[in-house]
C-alpha positions as CSV (number, residue, x, y, z in Angstrom):
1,X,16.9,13.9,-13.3
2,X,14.2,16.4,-14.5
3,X,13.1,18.9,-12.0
4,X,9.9,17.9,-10.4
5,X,7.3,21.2,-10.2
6,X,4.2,20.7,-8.5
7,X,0.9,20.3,-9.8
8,X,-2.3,20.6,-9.4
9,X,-3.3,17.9,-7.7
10,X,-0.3,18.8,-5.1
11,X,-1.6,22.3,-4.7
12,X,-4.9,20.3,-3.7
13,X,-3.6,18.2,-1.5
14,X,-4.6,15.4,-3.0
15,X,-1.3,14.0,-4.0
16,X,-2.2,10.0,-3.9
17,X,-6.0,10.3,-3.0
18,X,-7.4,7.4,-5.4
19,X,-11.0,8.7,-5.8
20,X,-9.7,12.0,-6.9
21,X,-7.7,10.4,-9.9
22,X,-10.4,7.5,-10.7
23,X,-12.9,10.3,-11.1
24,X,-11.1,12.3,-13.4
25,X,-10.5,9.0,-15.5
26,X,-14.3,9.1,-16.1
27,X,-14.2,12.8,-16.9
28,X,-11.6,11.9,-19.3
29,X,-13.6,8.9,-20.7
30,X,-17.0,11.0,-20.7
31,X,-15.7,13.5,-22.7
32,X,-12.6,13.1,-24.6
33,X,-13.8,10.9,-27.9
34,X,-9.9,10.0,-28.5
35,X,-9.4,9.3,-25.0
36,X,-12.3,6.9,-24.7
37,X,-11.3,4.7,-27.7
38,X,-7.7,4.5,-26.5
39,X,-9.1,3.0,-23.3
40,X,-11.6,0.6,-25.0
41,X,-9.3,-0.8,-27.5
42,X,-6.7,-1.4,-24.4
43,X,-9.5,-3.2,-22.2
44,X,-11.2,-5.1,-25.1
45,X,-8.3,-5.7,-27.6
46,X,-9.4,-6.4,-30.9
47,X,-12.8,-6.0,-30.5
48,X,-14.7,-3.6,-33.0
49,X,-16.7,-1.3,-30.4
50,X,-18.6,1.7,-30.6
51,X,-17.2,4.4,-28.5
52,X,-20.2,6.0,-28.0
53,X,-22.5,2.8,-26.6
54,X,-20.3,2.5,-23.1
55,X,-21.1,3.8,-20.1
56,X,-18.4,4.5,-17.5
57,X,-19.3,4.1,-13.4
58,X,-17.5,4.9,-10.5
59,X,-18.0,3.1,-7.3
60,X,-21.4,2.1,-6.9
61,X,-22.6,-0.8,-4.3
62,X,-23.3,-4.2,-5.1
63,X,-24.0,-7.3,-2.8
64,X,-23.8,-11.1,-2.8
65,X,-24.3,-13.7,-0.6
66,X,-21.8,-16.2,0.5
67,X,-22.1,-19.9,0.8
68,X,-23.5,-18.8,4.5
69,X,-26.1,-16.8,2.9
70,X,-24.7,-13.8,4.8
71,X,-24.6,-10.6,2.7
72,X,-21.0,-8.7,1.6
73,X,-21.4,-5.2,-0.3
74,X,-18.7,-4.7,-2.5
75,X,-17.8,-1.5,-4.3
76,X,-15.5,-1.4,-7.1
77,X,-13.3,1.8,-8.7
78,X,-14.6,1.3,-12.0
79,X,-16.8,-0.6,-14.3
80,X,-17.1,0.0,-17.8
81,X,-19.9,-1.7,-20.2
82,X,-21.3,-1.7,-23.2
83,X,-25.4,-0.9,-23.4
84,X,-25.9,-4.2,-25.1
85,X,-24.2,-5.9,-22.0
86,X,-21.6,-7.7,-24.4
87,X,-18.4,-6.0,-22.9
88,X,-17.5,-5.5,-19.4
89,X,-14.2,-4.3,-17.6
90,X,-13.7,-3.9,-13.8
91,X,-10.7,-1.5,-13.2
92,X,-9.6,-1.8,-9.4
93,X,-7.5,1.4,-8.9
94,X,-4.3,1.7,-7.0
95,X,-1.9,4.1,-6.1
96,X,0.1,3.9,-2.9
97,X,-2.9,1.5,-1.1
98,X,-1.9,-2.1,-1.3
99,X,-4.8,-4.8,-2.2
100,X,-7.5,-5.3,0.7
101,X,-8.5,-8.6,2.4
102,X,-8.8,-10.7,-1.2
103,X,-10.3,-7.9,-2.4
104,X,-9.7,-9.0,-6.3
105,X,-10.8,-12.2,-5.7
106,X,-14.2,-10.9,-4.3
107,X,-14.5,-8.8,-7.2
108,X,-14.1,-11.7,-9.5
109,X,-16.4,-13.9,-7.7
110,X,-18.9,-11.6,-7.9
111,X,-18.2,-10.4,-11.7
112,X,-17.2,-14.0,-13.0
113,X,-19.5,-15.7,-16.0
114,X,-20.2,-18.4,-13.0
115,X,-23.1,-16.3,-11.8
116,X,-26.5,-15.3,-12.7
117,X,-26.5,-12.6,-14.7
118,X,-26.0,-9.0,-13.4
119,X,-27.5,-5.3,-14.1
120,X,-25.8,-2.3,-14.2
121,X,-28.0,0.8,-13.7
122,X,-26.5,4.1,-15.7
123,X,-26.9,7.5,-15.0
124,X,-30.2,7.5,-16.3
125,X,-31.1,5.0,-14.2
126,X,-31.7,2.2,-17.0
127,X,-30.4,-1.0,-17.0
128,X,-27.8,-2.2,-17.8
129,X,-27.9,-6.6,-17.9
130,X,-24.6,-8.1,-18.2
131,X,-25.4,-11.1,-20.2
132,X,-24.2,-14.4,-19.2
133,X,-21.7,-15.1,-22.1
134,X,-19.7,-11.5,-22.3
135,X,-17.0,-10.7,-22.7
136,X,-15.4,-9.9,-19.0
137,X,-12.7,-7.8,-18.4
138,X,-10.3,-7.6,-15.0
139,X,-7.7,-5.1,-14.6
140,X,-5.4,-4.2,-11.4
141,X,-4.0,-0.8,-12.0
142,X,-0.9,0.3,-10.1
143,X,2.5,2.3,-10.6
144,X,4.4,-0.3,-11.3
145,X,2.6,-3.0,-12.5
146,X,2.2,-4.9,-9.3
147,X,0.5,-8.7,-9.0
148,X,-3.3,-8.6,-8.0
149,X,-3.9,-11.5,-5.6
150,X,-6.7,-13.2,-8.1
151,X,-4.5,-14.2,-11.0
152,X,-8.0,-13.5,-13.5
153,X,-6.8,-9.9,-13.2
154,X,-4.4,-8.4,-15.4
155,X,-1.5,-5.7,-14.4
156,X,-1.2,-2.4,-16.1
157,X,0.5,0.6,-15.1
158,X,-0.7,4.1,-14.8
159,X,2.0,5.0,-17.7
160,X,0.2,3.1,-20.0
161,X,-3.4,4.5,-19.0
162,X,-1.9,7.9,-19.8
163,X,0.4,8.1,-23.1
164,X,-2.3,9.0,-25.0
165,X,-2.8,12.1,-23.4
166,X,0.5,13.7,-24.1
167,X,-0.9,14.0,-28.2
168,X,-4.2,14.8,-27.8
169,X,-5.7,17.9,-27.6
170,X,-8.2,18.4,-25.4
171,X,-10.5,21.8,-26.1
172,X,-11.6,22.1,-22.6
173,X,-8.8,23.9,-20.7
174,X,-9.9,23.0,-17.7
175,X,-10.0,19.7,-18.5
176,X,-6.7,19.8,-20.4
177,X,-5.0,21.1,-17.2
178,X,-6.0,18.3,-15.3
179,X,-4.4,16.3,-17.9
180,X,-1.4,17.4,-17.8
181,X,-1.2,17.0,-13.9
182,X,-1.8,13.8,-14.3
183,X,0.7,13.1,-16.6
184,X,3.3,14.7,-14.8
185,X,2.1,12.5,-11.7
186,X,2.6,10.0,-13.4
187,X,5.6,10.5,-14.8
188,X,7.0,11.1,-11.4
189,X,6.6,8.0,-10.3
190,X,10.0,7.1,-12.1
191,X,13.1,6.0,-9.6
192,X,15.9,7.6,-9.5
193,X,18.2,6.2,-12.1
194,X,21.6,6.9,-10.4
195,X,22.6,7.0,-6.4
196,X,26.2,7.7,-5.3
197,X,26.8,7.9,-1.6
198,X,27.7,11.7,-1.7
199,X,24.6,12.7,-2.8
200,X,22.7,14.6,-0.8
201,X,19.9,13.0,0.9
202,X,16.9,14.7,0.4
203,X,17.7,14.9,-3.2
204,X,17.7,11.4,-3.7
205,X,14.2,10.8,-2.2
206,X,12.5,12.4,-5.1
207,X,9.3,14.0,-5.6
208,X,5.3,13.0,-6.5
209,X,4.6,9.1,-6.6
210,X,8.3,8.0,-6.2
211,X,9.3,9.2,-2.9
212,X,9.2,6.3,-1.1
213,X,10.4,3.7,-3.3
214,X,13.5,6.1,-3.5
215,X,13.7,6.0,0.1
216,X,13.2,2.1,-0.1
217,X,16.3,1.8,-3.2
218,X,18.6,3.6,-0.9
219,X,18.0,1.8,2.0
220,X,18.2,-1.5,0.2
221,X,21.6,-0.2,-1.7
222,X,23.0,1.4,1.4
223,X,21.6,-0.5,4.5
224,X,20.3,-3.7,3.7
225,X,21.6,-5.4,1.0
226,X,21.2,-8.7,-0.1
227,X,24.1,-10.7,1.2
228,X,22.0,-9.3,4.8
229,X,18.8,-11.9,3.8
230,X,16.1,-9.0,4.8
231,X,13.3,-11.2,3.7
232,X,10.6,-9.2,3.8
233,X,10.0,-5.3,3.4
234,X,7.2,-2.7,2.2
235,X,7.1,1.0,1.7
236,X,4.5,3.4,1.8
237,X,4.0,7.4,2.7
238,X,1.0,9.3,4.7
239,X,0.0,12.0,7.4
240,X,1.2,11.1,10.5
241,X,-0.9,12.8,12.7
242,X,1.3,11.9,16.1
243,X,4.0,14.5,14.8
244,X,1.7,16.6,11.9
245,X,3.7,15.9,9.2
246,X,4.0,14.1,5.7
247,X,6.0,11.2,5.8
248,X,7.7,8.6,3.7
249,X,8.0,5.0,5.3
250,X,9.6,1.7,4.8
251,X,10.6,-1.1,7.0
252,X,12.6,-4.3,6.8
253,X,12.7,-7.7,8.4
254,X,14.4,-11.2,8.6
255,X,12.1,-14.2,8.1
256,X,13.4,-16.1,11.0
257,X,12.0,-12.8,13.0
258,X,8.6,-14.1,12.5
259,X,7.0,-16.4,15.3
260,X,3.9,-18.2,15.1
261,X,0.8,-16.6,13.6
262,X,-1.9,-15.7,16.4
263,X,-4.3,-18.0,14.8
264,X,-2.2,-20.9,15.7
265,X,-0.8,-19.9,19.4
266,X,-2.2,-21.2,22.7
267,X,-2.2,-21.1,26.1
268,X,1.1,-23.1,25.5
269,X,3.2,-20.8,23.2
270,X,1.7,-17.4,23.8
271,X,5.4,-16.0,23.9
272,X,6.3,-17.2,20.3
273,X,3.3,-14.7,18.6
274,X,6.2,-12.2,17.9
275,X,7.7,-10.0,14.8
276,X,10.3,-8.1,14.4
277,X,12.0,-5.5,12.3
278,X,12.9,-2.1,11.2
279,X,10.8,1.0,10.6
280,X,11.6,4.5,9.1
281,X,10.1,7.4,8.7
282,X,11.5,10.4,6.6
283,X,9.9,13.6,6.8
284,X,10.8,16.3,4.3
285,X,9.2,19.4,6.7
286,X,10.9,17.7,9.6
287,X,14.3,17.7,7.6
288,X,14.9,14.5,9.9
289,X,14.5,10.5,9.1
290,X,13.7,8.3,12.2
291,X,14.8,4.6,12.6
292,X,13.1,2.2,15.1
293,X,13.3,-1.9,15.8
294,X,9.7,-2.8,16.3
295,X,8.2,-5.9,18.6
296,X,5.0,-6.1,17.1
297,X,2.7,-9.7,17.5
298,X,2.2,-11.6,14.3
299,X,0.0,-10.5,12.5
300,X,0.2,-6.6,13.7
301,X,-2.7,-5.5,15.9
302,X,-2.8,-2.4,18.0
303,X,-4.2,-2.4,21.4
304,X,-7.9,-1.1,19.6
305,X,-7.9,-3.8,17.0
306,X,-7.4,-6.5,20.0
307,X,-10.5,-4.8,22.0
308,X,-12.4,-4.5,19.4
309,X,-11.5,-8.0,18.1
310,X,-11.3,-5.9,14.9
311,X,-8.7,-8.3,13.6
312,X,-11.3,-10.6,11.9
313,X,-11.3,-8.9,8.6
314,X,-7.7,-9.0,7.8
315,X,-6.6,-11.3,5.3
316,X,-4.4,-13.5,7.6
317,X,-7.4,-14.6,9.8
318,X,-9.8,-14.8,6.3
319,X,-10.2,-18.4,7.2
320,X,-11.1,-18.2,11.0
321,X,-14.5,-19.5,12.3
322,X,-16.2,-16.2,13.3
323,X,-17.1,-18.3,16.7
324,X,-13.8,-18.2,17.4
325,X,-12.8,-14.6,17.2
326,X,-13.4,-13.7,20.9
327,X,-11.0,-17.2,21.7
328,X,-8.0,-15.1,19.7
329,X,-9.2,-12.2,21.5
330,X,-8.1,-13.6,24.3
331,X,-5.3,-14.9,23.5
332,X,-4.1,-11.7,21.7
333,X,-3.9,-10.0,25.4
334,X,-2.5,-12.6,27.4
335,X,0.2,-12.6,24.3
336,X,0.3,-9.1,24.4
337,X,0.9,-8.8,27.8
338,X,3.8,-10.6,27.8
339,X,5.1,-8.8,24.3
340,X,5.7,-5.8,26.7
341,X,7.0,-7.2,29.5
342,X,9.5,-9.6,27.3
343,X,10.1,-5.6,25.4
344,X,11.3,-4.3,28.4
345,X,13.9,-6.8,28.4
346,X,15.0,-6.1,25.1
347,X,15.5,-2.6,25.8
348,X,17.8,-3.5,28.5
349,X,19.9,-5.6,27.2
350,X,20.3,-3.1,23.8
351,X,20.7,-0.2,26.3
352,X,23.3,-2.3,28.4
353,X,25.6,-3.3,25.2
354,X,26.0,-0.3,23.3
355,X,27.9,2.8,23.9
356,X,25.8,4.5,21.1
357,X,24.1,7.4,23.2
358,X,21.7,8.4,20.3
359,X,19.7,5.3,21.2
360,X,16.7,6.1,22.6
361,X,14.5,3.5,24.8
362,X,11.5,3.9,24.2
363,X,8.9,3.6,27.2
364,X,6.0,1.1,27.2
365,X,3.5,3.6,28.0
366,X,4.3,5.9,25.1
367,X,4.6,2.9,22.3
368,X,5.0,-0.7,23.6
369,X,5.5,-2.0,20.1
370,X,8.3,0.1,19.5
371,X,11.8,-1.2,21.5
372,X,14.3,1.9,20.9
373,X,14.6,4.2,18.5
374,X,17.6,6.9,16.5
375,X,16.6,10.4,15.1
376,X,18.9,12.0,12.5
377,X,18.3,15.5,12.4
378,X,19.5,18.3,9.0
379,X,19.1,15.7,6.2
380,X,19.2,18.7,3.7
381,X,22.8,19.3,4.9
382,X,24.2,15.1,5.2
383,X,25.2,13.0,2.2
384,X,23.9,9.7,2.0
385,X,27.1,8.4,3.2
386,X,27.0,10.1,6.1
387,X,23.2,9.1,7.2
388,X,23.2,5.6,6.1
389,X,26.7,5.2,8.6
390,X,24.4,6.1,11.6
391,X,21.5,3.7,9.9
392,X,24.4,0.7,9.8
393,X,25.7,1.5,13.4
394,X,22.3,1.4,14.8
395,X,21.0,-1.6,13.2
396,X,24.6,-3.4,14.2
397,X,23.9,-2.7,17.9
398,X,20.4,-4.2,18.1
399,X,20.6,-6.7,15.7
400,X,22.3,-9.1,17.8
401,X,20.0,-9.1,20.8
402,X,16.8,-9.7,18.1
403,X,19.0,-12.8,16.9
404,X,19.7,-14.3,20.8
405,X,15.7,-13.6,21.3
406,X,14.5,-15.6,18.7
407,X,17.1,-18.1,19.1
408,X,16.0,-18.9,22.6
């Protein structure tokens, strides 16, 4: 594998800050004549445009009422039109963020040909109509292709935005530096081709935009494989500002960990709003990965989100009554309550049937959703191998208790 070096946007600190690259695609756009017909032809494919009659906007507010006549402001990455108002292309920009609460949908609801038409205003404050019968582009832009949830938008990779730039020559070397950076961000998004179990483990996490999804194939090659049925997983990296440090993250669960959805419980049920499953956390400054078995309710909510009843704009209660938000309020603390006190078992009976003395309970005051809980320090100096054995023994000695739980 090709040695990663850091680049500018690491020297930054701005590693996978979306704004940061989404404005540099406009500077790209704005001034690189090649550039912006690369993009053009790849959003309006076989379309005879003039390069130099589109406009290119980042993030600017627009609102719509719902059937309710309430008010929603939405703000896309990018828009790109023509000055005619014959071509437009929405560009929603992702890079380690997953999709918001139907945020693609919202954007094509608001975008579609079903409505009245709409006006862009330019940097020269003109305007811009969008006229009822053009040509409308929707684009989800990711790493690796992923779905958007609104199946009007279409999946394209950051590799593809940037394989023009690699032939052409940009004057401004500024500008050209930036380039480059990006294309080596890009480029390190690439997996690991190859893992052996004597590998050393910080060299198989990778560098740049792959880290975690190297962290995620070794996991899933090493830990839990398929013949396991781990049904559900995600991976992800940020600051964690609890222990100051970067971190790279991914957790796994069993479908039949999942209890009833908080939307649906009652008085009756309250102790069946539960999820399990696995967390870890890797962190390269550290030179240690952490594993924990989570007790989370279904959907997740910390203790704020409950008291605040912030919970009503995630996309698992989208189709809640708002009158009824303060009734799962409720609900969410008596379930909640009982969440920790049903932990607390849990972490006796793990405690009680394993002679593993690196298992740490973990106490409800510190982090009730978190049961117990393995570090494993001097990554730089263990082989895969010899960190995945502790990951295997650990999961062996709780997974059984999760199992008679939910069984019950």
């Amino acid at each position: 594998m090709k040695k990663y070096e850091a680049d500018i946007f690491d020297m930054l600190g701005i590693n996978g800050r979306e704004d940061s690259y989404t404005n540099l695609l406009k500077v790209l756009f704005d001034n690189v004549l090649e550039y912006r017909s690369f993009l053009l032809n790849m959003l309006f494919p076989k379309e005879a445009l003039d390069p130099d009659a589109f406009y290119f906007e980042t993030r600017n507010k627009y609102s719509r009422k719902d059937s309710n006549e309430k008010n929603h402001n939405e703000i896309p990455d990018i828009i790109i039109v023509d000055k005619s108002g014959n071509h437009f292309a929405l560009i929603e920009v992702k890079i380690f963020s997953g999709e918001g609460d139907r945020q693609t949908e919202r954007y094509y609801n608001l975008f579609s040909n079903d409505i009245p038409d709409i006006t862009i205003h330019d940097c020269n404050k003109e305007n811009i109509p969008i006229r009822k019968n053009a040509v409308r582009k929707f684009y989800f832009l990711t790493i690796y292709e992923s779905k958007a949830q609104c199946e009007e938008f279409i999946n394209i990779k950051w590799s593809r935005i940037i394989e023009p730039l690699k032939q052409i020559q940009i004057k401004n070397e500024y500008l050209n530096l930036l380039a480059k950076s990006l294309i080596n961000k890009v480029e390190s998004s690439k997996t690991i081709d190859s893992i052996s179990k004597d590998m050393i483990w910080n060299d198989s996490m990778g560098f740049g935009w792959a880290k975690e999804q190297n962290l995620f194939k070794v996991l899933k090659s090493f830990c839990f494989k398929d013949e396991e049925i781990w049904d559900y997983y995600e991976s992800w990296n940020g600051y964690n500002k609890d222990s100051n440090t970067y971190e790279l993250k991914c957790l796994f669960g069993r479908e039949c960990w999942r209890g009833i959805h908080l939307k649906n419980i009652n008085n009756d049920n309250l102790e069946k709003c539960f999820e399990f499953h696995y967390e870890f956390a890797y962190s390269p400054n550290e030179d240690r990965i952490t594993v924990r078995l989570d007790y989370h309710l279904r959907p997740y909510l910390s203790i704020s989100d409950i008291n605040k009843c912030k919970f009503y704009n995630k996309a698992s209660f989208y189709d809640v009554p708002e009158e009824d938000y303060n009734k799962i309020k409720d609900l969410a603390n008596r379930a909640n309550e009982i969440r920790k006190n049903k932990a607390d078992e849990i972490k006796n009976s793990i405690m009680n049937s394993t002679n593993n003395d690196s298992i740490i309970r973990v106490k409800n005051n510190s982090n009730p959703m978190i049961l117990v809980k393995q570090s494993i320090d001097g990554t730089s100096k263990k082989t895969i191998e010899e960190i995945t054995k502790i990951i295997n023994v650990f999961v062996k000695n709780t997974k059984t208790i999760i199992d008679d739980f939910v069984a019950k």
